[in-house]
Jmol script that loads the backbone (N, CA, C; Angstrom):
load data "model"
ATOM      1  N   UNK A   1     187.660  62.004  31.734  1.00  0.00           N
ATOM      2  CA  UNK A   1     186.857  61.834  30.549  1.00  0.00           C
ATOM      3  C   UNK A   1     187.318  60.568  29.820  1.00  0.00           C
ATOM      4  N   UNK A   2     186.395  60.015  28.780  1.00  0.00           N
ATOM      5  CA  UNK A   2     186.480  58.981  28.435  1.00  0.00           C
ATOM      6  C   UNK A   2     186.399  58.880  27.213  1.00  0.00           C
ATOM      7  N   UNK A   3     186.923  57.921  26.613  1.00  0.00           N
ATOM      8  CA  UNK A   3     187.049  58.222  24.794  1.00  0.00           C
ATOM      9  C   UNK A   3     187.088  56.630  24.291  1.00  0.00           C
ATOM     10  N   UNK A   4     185.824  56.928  23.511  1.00  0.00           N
ATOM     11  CA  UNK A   4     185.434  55.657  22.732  1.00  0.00           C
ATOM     12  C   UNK A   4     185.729  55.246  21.378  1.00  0.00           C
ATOM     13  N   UNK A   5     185.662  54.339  21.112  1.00  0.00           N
ATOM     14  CA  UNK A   5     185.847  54.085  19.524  1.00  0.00           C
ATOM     15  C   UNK A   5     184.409  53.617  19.260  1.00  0.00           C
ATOM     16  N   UNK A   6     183.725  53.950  17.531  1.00  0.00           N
ATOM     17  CA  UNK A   6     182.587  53.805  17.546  1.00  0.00           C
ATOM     18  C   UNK A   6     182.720  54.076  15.805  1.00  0.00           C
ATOM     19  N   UNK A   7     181.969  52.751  15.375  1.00  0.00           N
ATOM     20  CA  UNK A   7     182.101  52.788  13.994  1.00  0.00           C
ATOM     21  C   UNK A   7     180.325  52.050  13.334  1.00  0.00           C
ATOM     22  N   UNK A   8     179.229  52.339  12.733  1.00  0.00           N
ATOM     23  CA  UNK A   8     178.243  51.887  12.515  1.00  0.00           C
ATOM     24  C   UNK A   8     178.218  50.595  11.463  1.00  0.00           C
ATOM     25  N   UNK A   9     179.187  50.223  10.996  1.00  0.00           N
ATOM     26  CA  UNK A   9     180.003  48.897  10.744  1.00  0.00           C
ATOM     27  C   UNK A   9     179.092  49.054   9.284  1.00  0.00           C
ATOM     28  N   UNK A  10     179.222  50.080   8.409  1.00  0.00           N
ATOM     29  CA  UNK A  10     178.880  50.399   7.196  1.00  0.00           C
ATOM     30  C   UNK A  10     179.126  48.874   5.931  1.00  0.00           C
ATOM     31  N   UNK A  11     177.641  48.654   4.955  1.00  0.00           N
ATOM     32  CA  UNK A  11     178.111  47.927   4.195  1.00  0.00           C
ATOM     33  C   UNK A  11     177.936  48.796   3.028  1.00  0.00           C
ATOM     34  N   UNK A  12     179.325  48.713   2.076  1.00  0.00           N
ATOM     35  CA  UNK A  12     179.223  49.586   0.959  1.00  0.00           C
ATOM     36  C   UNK A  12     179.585  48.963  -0.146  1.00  0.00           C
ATOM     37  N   UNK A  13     178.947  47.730  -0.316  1.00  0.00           N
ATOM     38  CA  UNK A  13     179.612  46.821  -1.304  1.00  0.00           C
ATOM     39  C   UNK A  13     178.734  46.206  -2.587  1.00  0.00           C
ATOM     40  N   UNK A  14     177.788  47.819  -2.787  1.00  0.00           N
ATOM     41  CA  UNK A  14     177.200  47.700  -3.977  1.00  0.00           C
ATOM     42  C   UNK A  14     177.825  49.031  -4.473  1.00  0.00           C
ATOM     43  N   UNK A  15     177.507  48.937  -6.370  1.00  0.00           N
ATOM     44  CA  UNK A  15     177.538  50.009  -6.811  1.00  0.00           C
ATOM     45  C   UNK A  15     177.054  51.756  -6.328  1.00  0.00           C
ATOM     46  N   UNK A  16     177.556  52.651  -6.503  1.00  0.00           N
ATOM     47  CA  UNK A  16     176.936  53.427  -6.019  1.00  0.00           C
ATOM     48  C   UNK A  16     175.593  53.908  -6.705  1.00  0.00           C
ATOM     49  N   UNK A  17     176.043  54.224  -8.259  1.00  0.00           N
ATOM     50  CA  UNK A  17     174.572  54.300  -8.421  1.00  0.00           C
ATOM     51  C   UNK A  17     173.713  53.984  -8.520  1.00  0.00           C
ATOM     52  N   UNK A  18     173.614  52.294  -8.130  1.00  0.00           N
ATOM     53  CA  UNK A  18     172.185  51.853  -7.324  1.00  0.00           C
ATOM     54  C   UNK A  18     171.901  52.558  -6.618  1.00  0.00           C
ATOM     55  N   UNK A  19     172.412  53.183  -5.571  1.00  0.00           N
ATOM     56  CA  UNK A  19     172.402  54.002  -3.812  1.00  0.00           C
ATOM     57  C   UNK A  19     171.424  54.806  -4.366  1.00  0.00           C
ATOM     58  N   UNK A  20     171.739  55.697  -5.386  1.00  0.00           N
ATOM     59  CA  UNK A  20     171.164  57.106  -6.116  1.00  0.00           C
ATOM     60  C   UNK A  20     169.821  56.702  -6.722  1.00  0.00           C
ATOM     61  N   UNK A  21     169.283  55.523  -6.965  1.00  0.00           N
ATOM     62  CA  UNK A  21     168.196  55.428  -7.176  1.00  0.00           C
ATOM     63  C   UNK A  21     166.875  55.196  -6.455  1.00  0.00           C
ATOM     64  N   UNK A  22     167.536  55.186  -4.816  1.00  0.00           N
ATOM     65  CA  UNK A  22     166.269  54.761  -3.937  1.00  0.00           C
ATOM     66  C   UNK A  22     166.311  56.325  -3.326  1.00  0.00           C
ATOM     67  N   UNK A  23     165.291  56.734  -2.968  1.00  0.00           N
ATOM     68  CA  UNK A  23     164.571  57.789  -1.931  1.00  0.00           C
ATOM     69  C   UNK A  23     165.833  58.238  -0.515  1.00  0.00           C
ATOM     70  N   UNK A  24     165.315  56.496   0.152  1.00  0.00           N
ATOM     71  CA  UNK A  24     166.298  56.932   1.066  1.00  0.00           C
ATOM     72  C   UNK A  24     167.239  55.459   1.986  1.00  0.00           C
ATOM     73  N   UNK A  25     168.492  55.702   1.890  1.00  0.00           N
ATOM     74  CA  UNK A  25     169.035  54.315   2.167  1.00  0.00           C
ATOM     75  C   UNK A  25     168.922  53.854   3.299  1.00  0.00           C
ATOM     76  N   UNK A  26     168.201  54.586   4.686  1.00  0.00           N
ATOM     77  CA  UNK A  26     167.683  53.561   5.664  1.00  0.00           C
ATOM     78  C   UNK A  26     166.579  52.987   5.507  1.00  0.00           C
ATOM     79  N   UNK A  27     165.909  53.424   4.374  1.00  0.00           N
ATOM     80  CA  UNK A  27     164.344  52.931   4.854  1.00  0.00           C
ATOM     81  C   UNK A  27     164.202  51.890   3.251  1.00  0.00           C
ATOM     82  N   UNK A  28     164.441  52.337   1.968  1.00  0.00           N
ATOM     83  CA  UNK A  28     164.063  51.616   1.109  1.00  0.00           C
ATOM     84  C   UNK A  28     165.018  50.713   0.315  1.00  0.00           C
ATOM     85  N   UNK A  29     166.570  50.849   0.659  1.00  0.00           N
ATOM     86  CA  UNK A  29     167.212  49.996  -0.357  1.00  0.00           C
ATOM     87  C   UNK A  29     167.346  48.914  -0.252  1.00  0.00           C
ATOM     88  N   UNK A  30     166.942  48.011  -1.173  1.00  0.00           N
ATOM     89  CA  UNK A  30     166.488  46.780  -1.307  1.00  0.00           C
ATOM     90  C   UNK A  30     167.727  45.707  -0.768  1.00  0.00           C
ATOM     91  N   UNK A  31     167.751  44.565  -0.088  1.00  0.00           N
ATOM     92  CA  UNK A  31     168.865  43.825   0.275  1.00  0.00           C
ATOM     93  C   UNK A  31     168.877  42.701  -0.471  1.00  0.00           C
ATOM     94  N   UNK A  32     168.813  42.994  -1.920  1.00  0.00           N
ATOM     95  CA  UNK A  32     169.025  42.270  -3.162  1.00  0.00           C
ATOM     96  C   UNK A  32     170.607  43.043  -3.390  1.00  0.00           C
ATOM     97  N   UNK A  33     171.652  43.560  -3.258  1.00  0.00           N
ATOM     98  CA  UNK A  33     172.688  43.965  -3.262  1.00  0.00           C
ATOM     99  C   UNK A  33     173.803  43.326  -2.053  1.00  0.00           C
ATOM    100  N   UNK A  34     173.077  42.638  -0.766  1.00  0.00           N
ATOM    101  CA  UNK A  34     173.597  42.059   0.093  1.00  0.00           C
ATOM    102  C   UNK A  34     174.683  40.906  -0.532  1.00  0.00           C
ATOM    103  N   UNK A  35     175.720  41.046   0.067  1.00  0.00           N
ATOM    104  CA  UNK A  35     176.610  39.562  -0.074  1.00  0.00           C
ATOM    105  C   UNK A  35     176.865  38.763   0.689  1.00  0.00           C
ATOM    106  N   UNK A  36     176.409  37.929   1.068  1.00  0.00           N
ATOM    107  CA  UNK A  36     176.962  37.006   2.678  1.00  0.00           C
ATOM    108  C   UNK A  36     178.360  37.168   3.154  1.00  0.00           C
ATOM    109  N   UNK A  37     179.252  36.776   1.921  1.00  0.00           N
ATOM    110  CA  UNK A  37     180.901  36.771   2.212  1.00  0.00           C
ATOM    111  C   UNK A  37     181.190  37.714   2.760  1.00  0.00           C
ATOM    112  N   UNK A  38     180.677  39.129   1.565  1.00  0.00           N
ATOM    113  CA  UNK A  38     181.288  40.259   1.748  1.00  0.00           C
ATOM    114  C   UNK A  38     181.307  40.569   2.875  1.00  0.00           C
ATOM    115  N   UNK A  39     180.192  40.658   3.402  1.00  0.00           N
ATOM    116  CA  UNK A  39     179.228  40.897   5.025  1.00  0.00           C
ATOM    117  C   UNK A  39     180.337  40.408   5.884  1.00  0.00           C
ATOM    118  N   UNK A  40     180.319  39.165   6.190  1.00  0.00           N
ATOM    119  CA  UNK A  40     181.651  38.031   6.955  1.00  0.00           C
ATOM    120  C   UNK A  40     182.510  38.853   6.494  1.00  0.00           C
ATOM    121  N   UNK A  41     183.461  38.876   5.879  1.00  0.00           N
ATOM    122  CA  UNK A  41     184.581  39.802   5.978  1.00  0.00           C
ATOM    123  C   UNK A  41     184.554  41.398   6.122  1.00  0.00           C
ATOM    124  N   UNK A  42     183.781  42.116   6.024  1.00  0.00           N
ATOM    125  CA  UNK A  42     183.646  43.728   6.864  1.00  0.00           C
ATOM    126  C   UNK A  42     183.480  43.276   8.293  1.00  0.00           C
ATOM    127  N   UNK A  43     182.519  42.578   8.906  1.00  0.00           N
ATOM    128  CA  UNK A  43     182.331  41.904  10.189  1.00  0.00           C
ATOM    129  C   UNK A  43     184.010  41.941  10.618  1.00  0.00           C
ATOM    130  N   UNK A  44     184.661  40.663  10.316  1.00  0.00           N
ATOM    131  CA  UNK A  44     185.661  40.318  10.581  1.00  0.00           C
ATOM    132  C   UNK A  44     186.340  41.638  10.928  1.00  0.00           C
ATOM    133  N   UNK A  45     186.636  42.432   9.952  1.00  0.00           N
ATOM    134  CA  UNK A  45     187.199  43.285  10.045  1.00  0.00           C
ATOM    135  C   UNK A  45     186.625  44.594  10.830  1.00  0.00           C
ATOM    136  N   UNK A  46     185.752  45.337  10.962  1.00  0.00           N
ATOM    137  CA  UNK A  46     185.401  45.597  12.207  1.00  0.00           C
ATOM    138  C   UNK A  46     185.910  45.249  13.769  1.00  0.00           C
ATOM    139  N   UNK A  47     185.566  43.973  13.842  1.00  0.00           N
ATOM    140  CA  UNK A  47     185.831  43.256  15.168  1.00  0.00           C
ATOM    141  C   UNK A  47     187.236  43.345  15.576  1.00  0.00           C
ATOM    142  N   UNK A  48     188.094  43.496  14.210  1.00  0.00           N
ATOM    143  CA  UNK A  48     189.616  43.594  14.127  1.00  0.00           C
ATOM    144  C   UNK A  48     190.004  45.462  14.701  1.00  0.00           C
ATOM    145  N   UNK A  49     188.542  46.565  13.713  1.00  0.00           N
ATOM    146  CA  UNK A  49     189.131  47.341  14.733  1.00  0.00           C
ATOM    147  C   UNK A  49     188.732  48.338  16.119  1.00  0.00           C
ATOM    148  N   UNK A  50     187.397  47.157  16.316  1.00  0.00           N
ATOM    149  CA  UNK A  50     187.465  47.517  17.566  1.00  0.00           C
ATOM    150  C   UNK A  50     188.838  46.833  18.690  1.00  0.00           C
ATOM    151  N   UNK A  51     189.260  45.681  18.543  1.00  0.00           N
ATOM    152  CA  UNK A  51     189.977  45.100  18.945  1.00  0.00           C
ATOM    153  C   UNK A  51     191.867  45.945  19.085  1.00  0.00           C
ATOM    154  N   UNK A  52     191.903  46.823  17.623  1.00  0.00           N
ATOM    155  CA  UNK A  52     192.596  47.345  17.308  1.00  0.00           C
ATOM    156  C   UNK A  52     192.497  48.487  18.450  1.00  0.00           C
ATOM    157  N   UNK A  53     191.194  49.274  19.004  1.00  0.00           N
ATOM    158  CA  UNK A  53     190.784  50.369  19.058  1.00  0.00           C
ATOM    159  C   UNK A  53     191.461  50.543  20.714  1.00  0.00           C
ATOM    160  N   UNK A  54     191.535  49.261  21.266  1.00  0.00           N
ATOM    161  CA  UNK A  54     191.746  48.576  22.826  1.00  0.00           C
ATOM    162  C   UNK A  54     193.332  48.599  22.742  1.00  0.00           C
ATOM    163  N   UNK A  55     193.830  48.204  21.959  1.00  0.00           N
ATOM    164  CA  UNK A  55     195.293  47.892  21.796  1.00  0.00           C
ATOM    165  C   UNK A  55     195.905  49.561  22.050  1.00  0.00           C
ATOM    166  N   UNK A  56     195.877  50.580  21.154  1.00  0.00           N
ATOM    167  CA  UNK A  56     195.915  52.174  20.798  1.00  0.00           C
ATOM    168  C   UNK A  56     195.569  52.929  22.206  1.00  0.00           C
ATOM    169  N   UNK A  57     194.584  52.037  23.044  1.00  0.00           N
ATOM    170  CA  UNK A  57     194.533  52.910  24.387  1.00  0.00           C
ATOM    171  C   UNK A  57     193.201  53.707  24.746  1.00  0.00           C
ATOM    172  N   UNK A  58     191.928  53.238  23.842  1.00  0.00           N
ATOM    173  CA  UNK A  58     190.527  53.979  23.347  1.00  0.00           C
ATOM    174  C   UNK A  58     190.389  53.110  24.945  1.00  0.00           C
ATOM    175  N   UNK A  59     189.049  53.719  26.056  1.00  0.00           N
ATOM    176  CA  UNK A  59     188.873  53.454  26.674  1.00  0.00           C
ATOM    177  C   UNK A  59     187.639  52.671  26.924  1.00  0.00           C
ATOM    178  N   UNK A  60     186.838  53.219  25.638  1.00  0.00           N
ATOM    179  CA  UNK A  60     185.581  51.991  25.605  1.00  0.00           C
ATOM    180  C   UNK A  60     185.507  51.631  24.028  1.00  0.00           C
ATOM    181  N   UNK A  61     184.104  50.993  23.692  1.00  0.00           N
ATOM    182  CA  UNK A  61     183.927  50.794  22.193  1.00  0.00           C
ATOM    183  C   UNK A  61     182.377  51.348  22.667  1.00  0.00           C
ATOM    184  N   UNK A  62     181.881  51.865  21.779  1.00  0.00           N
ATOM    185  CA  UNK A  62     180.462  51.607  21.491  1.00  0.00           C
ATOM    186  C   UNK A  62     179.658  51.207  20.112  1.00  0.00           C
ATOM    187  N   UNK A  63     178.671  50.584  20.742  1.00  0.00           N
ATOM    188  CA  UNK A  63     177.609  49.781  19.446  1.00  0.00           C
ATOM    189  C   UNK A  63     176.517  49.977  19.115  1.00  0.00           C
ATOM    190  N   UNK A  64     176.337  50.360  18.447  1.00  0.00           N
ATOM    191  CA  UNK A  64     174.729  50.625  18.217  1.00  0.00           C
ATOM    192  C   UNK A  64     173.808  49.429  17.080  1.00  0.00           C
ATOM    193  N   UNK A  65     172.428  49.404  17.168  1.00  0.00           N
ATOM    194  CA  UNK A  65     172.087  49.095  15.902  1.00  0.00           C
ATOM    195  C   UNK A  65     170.967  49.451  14.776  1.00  0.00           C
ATOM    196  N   UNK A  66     171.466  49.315  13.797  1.00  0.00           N
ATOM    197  CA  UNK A  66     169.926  50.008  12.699  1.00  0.00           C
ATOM    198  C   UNK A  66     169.185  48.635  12.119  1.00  0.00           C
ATOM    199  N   UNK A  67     168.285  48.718  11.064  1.00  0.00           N
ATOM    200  CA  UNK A  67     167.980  47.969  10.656  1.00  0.00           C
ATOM    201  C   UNK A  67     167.353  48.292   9.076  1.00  0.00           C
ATOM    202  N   UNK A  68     167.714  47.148   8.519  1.00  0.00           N
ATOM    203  CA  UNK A  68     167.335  47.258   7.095  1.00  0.00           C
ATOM    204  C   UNK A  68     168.033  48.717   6.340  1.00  0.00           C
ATOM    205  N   UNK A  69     169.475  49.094   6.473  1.00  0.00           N
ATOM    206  CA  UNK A  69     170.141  49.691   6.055  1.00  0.00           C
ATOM    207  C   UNK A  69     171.453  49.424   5.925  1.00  0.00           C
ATOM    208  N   UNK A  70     172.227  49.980   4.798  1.00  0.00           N
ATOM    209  CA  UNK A  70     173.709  49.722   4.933  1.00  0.00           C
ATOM    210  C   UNK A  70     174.421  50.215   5.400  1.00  0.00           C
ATOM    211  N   UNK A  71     174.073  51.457   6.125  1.00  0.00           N
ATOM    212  CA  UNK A  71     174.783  52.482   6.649  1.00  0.00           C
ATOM    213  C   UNK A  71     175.187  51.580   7.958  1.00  0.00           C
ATOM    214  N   UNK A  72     174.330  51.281   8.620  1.00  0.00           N
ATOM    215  CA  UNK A  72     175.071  49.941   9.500  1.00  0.00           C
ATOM    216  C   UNK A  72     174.428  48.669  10.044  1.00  0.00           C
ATOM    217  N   UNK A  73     175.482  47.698   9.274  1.00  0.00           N
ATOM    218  CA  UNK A  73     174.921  46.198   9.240  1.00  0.00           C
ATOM    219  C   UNK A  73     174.836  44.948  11.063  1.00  0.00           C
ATOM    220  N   UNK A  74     174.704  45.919  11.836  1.00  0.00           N
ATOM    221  CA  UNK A  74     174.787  45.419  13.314  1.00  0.00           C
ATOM    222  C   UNK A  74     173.340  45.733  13.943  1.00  0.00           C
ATOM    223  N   UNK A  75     172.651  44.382  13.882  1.00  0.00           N
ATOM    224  CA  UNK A  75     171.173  44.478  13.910  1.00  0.00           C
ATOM    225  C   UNK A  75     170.968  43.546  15.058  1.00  0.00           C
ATOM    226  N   UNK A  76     171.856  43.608  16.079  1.00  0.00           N
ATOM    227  CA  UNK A  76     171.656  43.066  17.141  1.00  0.00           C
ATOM    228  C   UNK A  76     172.650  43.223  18.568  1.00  0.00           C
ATOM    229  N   UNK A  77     172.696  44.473  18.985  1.00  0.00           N
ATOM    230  CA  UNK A  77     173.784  45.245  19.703  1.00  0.00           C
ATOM    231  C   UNK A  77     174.187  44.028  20.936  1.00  0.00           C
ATOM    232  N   UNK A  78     173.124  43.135  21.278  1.00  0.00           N
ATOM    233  CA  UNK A  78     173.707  42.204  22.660  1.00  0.00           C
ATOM    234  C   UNK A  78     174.720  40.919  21.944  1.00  0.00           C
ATOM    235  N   UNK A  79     174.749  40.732  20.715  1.00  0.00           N
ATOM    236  CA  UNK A  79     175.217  39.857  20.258  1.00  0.00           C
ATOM    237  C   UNK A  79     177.099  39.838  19.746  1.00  0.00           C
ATOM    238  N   UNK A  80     176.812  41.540  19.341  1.00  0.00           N
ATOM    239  CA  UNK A  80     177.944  41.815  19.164  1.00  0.00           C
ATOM    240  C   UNK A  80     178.379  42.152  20.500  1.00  0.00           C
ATOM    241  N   UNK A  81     177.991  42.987  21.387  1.00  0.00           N
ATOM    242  CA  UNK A  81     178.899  43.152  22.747  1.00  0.00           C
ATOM    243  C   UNK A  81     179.033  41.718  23.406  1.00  0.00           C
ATOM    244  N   UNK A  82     178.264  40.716  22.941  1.00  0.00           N
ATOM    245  CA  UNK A  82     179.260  39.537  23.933  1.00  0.00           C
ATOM    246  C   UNK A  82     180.080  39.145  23.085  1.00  0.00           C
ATOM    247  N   UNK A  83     180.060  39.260  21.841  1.00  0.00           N
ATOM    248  CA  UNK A  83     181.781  39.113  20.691  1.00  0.00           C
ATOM    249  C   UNK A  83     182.778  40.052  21.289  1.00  0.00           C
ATOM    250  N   UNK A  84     181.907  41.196  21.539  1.00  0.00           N
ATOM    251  CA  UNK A  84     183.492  42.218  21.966  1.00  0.00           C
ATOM    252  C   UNK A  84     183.589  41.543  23.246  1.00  0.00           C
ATOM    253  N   UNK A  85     183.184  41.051  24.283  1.00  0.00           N
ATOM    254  CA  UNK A  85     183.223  41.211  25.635  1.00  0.00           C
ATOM    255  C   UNK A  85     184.498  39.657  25.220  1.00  0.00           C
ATOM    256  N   UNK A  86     184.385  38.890  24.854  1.00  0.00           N
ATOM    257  CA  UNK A  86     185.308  38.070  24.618  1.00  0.00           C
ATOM    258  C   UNK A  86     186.364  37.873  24.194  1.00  0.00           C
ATOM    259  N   UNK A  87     186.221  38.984  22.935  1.00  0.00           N
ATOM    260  CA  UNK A  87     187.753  39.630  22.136  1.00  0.00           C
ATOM    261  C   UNK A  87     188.184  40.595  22.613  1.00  0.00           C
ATOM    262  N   UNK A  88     187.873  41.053  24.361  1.00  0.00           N
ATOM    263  CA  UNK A  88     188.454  42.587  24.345  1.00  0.00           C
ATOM    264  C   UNK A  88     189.158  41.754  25.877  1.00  0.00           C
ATOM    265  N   UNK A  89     189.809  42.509  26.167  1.00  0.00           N
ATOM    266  CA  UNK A  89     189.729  42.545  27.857  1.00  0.00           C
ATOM    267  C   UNK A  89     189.652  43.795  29.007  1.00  0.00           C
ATOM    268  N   UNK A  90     189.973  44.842  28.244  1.00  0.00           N
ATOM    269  CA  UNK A  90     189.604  46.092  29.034  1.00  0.00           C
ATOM    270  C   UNK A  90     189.075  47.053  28.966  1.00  0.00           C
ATOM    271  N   UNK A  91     188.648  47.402  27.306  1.00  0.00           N
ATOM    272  CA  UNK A  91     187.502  48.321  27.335  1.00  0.00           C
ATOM    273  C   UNK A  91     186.478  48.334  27.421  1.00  0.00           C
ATOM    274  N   UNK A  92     185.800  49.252  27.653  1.00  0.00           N
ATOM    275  CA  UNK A  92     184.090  49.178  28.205  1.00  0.00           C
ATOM    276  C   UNK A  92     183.234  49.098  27.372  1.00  0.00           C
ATOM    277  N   UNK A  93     182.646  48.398  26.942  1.00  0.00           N
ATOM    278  CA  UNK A  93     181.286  48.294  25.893  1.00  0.00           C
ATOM    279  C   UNK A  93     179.972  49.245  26.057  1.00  0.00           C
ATOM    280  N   UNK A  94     179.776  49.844  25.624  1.00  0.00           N
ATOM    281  CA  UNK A  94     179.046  50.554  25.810  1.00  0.00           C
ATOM    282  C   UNK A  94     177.853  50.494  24.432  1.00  0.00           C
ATOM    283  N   UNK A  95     176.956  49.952  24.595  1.00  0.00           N
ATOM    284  CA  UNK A  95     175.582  49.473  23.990  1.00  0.00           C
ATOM    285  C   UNK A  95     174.733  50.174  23.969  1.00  0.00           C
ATOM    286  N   UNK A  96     174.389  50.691  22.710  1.00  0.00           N
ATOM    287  CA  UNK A  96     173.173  51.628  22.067  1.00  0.00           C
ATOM    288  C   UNK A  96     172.507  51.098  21.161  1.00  0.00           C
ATOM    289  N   UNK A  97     170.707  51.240  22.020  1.00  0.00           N
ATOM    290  CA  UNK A  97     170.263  50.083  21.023  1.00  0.00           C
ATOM    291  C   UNK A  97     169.022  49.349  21.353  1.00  0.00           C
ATOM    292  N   UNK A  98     169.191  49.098  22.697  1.00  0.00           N
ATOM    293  CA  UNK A  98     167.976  48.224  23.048  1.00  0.00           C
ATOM    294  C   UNK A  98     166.713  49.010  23.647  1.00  0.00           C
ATOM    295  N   UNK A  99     165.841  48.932  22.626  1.00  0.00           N
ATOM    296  CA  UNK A  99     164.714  49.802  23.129  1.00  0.00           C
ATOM    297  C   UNK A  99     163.710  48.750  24.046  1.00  0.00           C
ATOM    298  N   UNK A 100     163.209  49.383  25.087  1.00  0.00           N
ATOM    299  CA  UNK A 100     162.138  48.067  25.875  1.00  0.00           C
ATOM    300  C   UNK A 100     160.551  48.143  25.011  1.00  0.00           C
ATOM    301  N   UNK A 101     160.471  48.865  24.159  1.00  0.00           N
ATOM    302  CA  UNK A 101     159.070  48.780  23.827  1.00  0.00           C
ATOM    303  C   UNK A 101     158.888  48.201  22.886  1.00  0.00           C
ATOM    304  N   UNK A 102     159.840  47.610  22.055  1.00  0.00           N
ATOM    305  CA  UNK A 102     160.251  46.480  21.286  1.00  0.00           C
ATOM    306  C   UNK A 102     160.940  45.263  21.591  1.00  0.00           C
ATOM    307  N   UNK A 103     160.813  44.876  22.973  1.00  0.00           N
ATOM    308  CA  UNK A 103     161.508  44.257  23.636  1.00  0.00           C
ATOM    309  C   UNK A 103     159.880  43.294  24.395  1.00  0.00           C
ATOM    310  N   UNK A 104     159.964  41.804  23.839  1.00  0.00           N
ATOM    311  CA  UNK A 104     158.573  41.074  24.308  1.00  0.00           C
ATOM    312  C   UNK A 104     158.902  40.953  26.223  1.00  0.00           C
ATOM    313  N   UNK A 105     160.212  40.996  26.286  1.00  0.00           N
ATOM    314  CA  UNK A 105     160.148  40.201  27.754  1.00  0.00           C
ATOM    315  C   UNK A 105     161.363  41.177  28.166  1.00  0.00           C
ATOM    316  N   UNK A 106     161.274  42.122  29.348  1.00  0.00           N
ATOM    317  CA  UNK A 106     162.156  42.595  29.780  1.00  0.00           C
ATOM    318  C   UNK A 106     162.960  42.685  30.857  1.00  0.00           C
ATOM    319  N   UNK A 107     163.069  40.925  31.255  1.00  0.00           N
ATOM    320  CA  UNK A 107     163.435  40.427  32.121  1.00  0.00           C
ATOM    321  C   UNK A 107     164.565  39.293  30.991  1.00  0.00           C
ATOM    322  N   UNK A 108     164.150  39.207  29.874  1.00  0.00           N
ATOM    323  CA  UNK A 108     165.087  38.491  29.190  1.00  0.00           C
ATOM    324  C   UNK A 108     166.386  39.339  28.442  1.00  0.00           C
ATOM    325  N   UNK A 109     165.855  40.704  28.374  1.00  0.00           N
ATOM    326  CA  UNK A 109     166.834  41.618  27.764  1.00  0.00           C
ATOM    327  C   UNK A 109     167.536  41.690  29.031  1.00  0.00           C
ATOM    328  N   UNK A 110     167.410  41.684  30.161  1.00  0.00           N
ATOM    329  CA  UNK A 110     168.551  42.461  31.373  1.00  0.00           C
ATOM    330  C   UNK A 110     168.811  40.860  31.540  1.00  0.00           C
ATOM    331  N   UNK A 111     168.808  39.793  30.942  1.00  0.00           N
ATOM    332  CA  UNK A 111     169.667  38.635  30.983  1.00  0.00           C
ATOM    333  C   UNK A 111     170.513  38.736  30.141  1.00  0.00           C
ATOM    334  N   UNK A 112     169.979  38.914  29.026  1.00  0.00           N
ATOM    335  CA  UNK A 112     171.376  39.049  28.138  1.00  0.00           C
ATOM    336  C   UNK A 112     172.741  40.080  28.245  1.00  0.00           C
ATOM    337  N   UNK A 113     171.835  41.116  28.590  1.00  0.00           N
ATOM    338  CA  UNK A 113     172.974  42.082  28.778  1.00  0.00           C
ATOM    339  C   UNK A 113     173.862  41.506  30.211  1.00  0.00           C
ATOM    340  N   UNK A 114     173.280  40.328  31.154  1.00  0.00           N
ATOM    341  CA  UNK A 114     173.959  40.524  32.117  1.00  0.00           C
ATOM    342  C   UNK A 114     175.206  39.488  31.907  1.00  0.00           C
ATOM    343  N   UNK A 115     174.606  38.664  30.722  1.00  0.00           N
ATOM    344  CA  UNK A 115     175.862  37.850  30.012  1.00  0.00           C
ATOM    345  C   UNK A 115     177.038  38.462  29.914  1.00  0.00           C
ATOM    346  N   UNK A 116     176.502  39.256  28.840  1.00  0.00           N
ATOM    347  CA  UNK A 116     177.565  40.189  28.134  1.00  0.00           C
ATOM    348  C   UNK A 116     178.529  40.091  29.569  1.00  0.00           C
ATOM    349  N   UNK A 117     177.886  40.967  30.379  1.00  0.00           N
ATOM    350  CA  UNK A 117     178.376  41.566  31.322  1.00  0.00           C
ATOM    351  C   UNK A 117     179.536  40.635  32.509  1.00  0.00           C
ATOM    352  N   UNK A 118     179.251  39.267  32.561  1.00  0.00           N
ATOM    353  CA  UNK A 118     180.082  38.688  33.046  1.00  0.00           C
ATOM    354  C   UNK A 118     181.230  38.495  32.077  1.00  0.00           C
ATOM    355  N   UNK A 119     180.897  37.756  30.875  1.00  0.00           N
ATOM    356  CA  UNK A 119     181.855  37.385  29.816  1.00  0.00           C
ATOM    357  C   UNK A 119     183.512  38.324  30.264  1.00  0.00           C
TER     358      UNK A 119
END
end "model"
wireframe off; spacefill off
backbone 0.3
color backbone group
């Protein structure tokens, strides 16, 4: 059996009770609360612990992505697995995420992933 590390790379770097005033935080909270920096440094740090997660002996990472939510700010799962595929060297990436019916060309998605995949 196999044991992953897996974190939805949460941004929580507004007040909360803004949070309490929208319906619902995947679908309506406004990204007028976004910070670029802030963003760059949770990123950073993330990457630090999946990187961390490899060191400890976790046997893969996995990634997923949402969109237009803070719950998690990774809105492009092939982009980050070729960051991990470069900062890691032995755990397995494991990518959740790419749907083909939102996907224009699906001969260009099994390129990218096959990047990843050499990296």
């Amino acid at each position: 059996m196999d044991v992953y590390y897996f974190t939805e790379m949460p941004y929580a770097e507004f007040p909360e009770s803004e949070a309490e005033k929208f319906p619902s935080m995947r679908l309506t909270f406004p990204n007028t609360y976004f910070n670029p920096r802030a963003a760059g440094e949770l990123f950073r740090h993330y990457f630090d612990e999946y990187q961390f997660a490899e060191e400890v002996g976790f046997d893969g990472v996995m990634i997923n992505e949402h969109h237009n939510t803070p719950s998690c700010m990774d809105v492009e799962v092939n982009i980050t697995g070729g960051i991990l595929a470069r900062i890691t060297t032995r755990v397995k990436i494991l990518i959740l995420g790419n749907l083909l019916p939102t996907t224009d060309n699906p001969v260009r998605l099994a390129e990218e992933i096959a990047l990843v995949d050499v990296i």
